[in-house]
N, C-alpha and C positions, 0 to 999 in steps of 0.2 A: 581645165577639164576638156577632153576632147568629145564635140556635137555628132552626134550619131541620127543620123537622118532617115526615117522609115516613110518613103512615098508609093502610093498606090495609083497608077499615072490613066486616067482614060479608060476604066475600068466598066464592062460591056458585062451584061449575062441576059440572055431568055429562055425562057421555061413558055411549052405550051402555051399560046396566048395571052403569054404577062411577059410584060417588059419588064425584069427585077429590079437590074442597072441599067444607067442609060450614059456612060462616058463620065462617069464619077472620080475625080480626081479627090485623094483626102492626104494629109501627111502629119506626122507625129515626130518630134525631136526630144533628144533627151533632157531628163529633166523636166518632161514636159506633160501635161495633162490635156490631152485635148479629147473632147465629149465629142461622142455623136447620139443623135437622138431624132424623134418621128414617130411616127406612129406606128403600129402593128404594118407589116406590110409594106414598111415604106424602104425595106431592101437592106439594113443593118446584120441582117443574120446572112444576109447572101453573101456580103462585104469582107464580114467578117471568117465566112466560111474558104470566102478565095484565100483570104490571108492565112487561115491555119491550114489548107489545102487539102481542104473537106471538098471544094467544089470549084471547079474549071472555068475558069471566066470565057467567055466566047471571044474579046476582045480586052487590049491592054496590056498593063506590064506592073510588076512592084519591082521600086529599087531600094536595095540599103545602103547610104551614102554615097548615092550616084551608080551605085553599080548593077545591074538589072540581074534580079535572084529568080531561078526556081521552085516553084512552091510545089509539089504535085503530091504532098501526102503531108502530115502531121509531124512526120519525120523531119526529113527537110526544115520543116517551121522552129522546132526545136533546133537543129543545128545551126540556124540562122540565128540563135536566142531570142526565139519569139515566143510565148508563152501566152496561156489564155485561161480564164475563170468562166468555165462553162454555164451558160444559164440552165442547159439541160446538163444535169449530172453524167460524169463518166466515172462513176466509181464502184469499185470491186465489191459488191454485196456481202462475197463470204472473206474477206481478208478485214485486219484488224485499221484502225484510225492510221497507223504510224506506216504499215503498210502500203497503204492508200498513197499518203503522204509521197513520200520517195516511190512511186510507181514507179520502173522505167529507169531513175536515177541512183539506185539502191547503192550505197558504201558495201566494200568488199574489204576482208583481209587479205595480209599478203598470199595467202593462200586461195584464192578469187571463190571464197565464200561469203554469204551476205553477213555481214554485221548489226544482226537485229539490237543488238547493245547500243550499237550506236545512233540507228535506225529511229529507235523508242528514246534515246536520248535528245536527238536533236528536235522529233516533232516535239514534245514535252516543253523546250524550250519554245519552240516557237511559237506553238498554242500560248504558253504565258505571256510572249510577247505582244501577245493582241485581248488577253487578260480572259483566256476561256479555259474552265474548268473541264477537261474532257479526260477521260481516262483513253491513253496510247493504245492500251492492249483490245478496246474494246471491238466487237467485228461492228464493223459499219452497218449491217442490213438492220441490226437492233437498233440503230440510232431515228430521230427525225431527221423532215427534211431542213430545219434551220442548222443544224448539227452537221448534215452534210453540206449546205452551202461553205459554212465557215471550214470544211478541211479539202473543199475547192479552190479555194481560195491557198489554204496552206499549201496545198498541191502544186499551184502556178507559180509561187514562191519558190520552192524548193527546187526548181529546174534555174535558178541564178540569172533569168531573164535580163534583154538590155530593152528590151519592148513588150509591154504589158496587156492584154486587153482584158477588159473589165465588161465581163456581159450580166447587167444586171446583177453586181454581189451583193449588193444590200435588199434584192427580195426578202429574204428570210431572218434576216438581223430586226433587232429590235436597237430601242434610240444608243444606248450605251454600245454598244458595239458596232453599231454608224461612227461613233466618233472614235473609239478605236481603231476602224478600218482605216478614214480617216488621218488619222497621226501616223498610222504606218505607210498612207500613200505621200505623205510629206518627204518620210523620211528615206523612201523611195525616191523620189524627186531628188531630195538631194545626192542622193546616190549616183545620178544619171539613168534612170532607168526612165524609157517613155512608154507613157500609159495613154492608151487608148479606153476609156469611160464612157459606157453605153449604161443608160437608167431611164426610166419614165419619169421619175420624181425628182421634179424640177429646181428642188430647193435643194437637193442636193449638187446637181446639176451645175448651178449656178456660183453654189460655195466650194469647190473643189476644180472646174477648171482654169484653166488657163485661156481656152480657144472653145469655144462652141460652132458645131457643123450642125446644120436641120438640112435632115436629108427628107424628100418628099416624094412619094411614086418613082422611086428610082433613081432621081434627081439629087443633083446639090442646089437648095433655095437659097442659103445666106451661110455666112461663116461670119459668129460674133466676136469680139475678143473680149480677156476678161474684165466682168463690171461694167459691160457695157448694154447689160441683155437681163432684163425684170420677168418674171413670169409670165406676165399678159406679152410681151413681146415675142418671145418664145412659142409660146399655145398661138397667137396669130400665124405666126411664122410656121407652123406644123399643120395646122389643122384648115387656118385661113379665115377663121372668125374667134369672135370670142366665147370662152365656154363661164353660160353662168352655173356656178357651182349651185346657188342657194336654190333651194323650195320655195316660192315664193306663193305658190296657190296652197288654199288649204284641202288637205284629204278630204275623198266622197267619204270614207270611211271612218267616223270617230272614233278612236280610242277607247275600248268598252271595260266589260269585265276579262278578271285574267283568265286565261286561257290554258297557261302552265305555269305548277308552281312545284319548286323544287324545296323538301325541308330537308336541314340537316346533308345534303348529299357528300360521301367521301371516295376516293379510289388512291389506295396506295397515298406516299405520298406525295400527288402531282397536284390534287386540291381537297383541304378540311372543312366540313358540315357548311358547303354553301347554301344559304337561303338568295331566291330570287322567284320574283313574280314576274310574268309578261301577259301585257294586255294583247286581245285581241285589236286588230289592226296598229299594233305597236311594229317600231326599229329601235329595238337594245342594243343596243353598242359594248361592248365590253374590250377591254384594253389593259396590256400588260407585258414587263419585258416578258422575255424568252425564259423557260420553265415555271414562270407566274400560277396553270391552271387555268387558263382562261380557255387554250386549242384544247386541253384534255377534257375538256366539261362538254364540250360539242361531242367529241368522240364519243362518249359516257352515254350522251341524252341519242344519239345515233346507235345505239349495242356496238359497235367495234371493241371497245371496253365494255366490262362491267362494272356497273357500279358496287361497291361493297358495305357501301349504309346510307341510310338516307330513303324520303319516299319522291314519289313524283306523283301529282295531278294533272291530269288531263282533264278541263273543264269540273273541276273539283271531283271530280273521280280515282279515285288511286288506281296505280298500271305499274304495271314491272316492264322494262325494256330490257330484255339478257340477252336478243341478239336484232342485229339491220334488219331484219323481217321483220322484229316486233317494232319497229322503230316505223316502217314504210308502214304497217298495218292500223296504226297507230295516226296516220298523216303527217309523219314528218320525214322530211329530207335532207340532205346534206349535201353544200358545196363546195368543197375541202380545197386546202392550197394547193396540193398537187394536184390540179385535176388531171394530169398528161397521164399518169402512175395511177392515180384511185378514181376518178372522175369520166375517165372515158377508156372505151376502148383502140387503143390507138389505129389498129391495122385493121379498123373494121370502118362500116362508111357514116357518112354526116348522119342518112337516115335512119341507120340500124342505133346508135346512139340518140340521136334523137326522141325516138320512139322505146326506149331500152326498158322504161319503168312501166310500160305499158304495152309491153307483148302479149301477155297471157289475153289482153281485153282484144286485142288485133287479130288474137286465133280462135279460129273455131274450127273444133269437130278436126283439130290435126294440119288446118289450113290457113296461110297466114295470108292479109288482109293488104298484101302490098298495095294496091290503090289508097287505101285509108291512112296505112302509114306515109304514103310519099304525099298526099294531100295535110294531114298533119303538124308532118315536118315544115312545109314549105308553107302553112300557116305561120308556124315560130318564125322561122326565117324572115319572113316578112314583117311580123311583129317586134321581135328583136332586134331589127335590120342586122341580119349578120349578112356578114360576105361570103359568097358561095356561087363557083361556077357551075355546079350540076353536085346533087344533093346523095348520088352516088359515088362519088369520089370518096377516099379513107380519108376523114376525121384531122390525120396528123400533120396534113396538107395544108393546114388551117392555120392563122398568123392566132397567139395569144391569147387576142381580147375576143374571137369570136371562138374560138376553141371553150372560151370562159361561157360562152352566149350559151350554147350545145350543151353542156353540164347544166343550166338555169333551165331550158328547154323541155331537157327529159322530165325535169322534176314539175314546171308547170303542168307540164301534159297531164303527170299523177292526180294533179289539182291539192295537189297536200295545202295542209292547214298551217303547218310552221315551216318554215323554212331557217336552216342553220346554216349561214356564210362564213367560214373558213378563210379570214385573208382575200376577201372576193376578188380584188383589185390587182393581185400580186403581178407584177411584171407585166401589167398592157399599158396601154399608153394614154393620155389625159383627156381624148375623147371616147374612149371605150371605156373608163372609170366613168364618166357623167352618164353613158348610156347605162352600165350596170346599178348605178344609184337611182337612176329613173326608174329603171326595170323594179327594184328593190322597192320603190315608192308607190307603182304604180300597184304591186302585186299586192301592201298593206292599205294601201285607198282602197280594195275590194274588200278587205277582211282579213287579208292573210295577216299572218304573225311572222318578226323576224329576231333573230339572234345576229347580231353580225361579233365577230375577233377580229379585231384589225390594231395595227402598230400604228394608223394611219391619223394620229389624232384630227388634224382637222376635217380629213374627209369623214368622222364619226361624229363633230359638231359640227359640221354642215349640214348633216342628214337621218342624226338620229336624235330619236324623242328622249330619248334617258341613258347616260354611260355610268358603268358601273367598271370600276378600277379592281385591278388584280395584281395582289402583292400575297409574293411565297405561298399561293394557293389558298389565300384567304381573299375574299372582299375587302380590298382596303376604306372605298368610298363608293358614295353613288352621288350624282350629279341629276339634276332634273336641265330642260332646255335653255331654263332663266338662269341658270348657273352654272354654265357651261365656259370653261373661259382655258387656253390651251397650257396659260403657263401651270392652273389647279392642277390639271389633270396629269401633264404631266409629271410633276412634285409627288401624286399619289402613287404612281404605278413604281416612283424612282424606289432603291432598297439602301441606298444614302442617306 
């Protein structure tokens, strides 16, 4: 088999007062898996954006087997056969799955018409090949976002790539379809196709490449090879201490009486007559593959959905939530996966989001309270330690895990009583996941209340008082802290 060599040689970029890259050399061979990884910030999306020819490097060069290529649009990159699994979605809202699919690469007859027969024929396959139930004709805008990662994925596939990058695909997958993705990067490999694999989660990380890169402020700090690099080597090598995951202090706040109690609740069917209680200064955890019921019950207790049977108490009070006002009026909030899409406004600034659930209190008489709001903000900001160079700049400027910070922010400010986490973790990096579980901890040592949905099992027996398992939209189990153990839990969520 003939070695097909992808280098990116001395690779330079600066933006206003950040040095993104700082002379980063990286290279990828086929056949071959090599990870880059770092934290929010640490220059991976910039890296990556030179390669797809989203963004101009100020200095350097990429060659493909010695031969120095032009990159200067997405075009270019694809005729290079370079291909990429976007972390932010690029797909067609009103066009169908199969659509999506062949964007750009559509089969035509001899007649140079598109051949949707074939079109729907081939994603159909290919969806089975990574063992996901999706209907071809469906339009994408009615699907979720795990639904859309996985035909991102099919997407980048279907352009016959000899060089692959992987930004974050398994954000939205749950554990069975990690290992599907998985057997089809194998069988990639063997193919000769070289992959480029960018992830926060380092177990995956670790089982999947070949070559490990920590890239840090711009920089390359180490390049591992494989089996050679444990978790705690890695999280040193990114962050430059060690992150202790556990709680080891106990809560100002004891675990009281419940707070919210859900009887009987149904919607469609995504979940059947859940019962569940949460105590006041409690972290519930709940967990389950993808269509489980577990993301659509946050929707539901949030009005996004309605619910269609079933009652809810509010400190033994019965309450109807049928829409997000009754839900905010009510004090509960919501930190959804997508925060980029539902969580913030992207093109507006740090402190107009910041302050978003608390406008109406910042105006009076018609007049809005910018002193108050930029004191505020820059309260959180301090509190949450997010990164920010001036609190007027747009929101979308923002690396991940503090984008994640800004979403927790607005809803602190509301001072709400529950709080519901959506995936809180998804796509930041291993010290922005310990600050958001602190954040989480610190906020139920007061009193608050929290729901977290996470696929994340151990960081929900790290940090949470009680998990409750979700299979086919029912409660399969619940776990209390002393019996918490990962291989239980996950055996309960499995439909094996």
């Amino acid at each position: 088999m003939i070695i097909d060599r992808l280098l990116m040689k001395n690779i330079s970029k600066t933006y206003p007062g950040v040095k993104a890259l700082d002379g980063v050399s990286f290279e990828v061979l086929s056949g071959q898996v090599h990870s880059l990884i770092g934290q929010n910030g640490a220059g991976k999306s910039t890296l990556m954006g030179i390669l797809n020819g989203i963004i101009s490097p100020d200095k350097g060069e990429i060659l493909i087997n010695d031969r120095v290529v032009r990159i200067n649009d997405p075009k270019d990159a694809f005729n290079l056969n370079l291909s990429i699994v976007h972390q932010e979605f690029a797909l067609c809202n009103n066009l169908t799955v199969a659509e999506n699919i062949f964007l750009g690469v559509e089969p035509h007859s001899i007649y140079g018409i598109v051949d949707y027969k074939k079109i729907h024929f081939d994603a159909k396959k290919m969806l089975n090949n990574i063992n996901v139930d999706l209907d071809t004709h469906e339009i994408v805008g009615n699907l979720n976002i795990s639904q859309w990662q996985i035909i991102e994925i099919c997407k980048a596939l279907a352009k016959d790539p000899k060089f692959l990058v992987m930004d974050e695909p398994t954000a939205s997958l749950d554990e069975s379809q990690i290992d599907n993705l998985f057997e089809i990067i194998n069988i990639l490999k063997k193919k000769g196709i070289g992959i480029i694999y960018i992830s926060h989660k380092l177990k995956e990380i670790i089982k999947i490449s070949d070559f490990i890169t920590v890239l840090k402020d711009g920089k390359i700090i180490k390049i591992f090879k494989k089996n050679l690099a444990d978790e705690e080597v890695l999280i040193k090598a990114m962050v430059g201490e060690n992150l202790n995951k556990k709680q080891k202090e106990f809560k100002k706040f004891k675990i009281s009486n419940s707070i919210l109690s859900l009887n009987n609740l149904s919607y469609q069917n995504k979940f059947n007559k859940i019962n569940l209680n949460l105590a006041q200064g409690e972290i519930l955890g709940l967990s389950g593959l993808l269509g489980s019921g577990s993301n659509e019950l946050l929707r539901c207790l949030f009005g996004i959905n309605k619910i269609e049977e079933g009652e809810i108490f509010l400190s033994n009070i019965k309450i109807k939530i049928n829409t997000i006002k009754d839900a905010i009026n009510y004090g509960i909030g919501f930190i959804p996966s997508d925060r980029k899409n539902e969580g913030l406004i992207q093109n507006n600034s740090i402190k107009n989001n910041a302050v978003l659930t608390i406008f109406e209190k910042l105006t009076n008489f018609g007049f809005f309270n910018n002193k108050l709001a930029s004191s505020t903000t820059n309260n959180y900001i301090k509190k949450l330690d997010i990164k920010v160079s001036d609190i007027n700049s747009l929101v979308m400027n923002l690396s991940g895990g503090n984008q994640q910070k800004i979403v927790i922010a607005k809803w602190l400010a509301k001072k709400c009583k529950i709080l519901l986490f959506d995936e809180p973790t998804r796509g930041i990096d291993v010290a922005a996941k310990d600050q958001i579980w602190k954040l989480i901890y610190e906020y139920t040592s007061e009193g608050g209340s929290v729901i977290v949905v996470s696929n994340e099992i151990p960081e929900l027996i790290n940090n949470c008082d009680r998990i409750l398992t979700f299979q086919k939209g029912k409660i399969s189990n619940s776990y209390n802290r002393e019996e918490f153990s990962e291989r239980k839990i996950s055996l309960s969520i499995s439909t094996n």
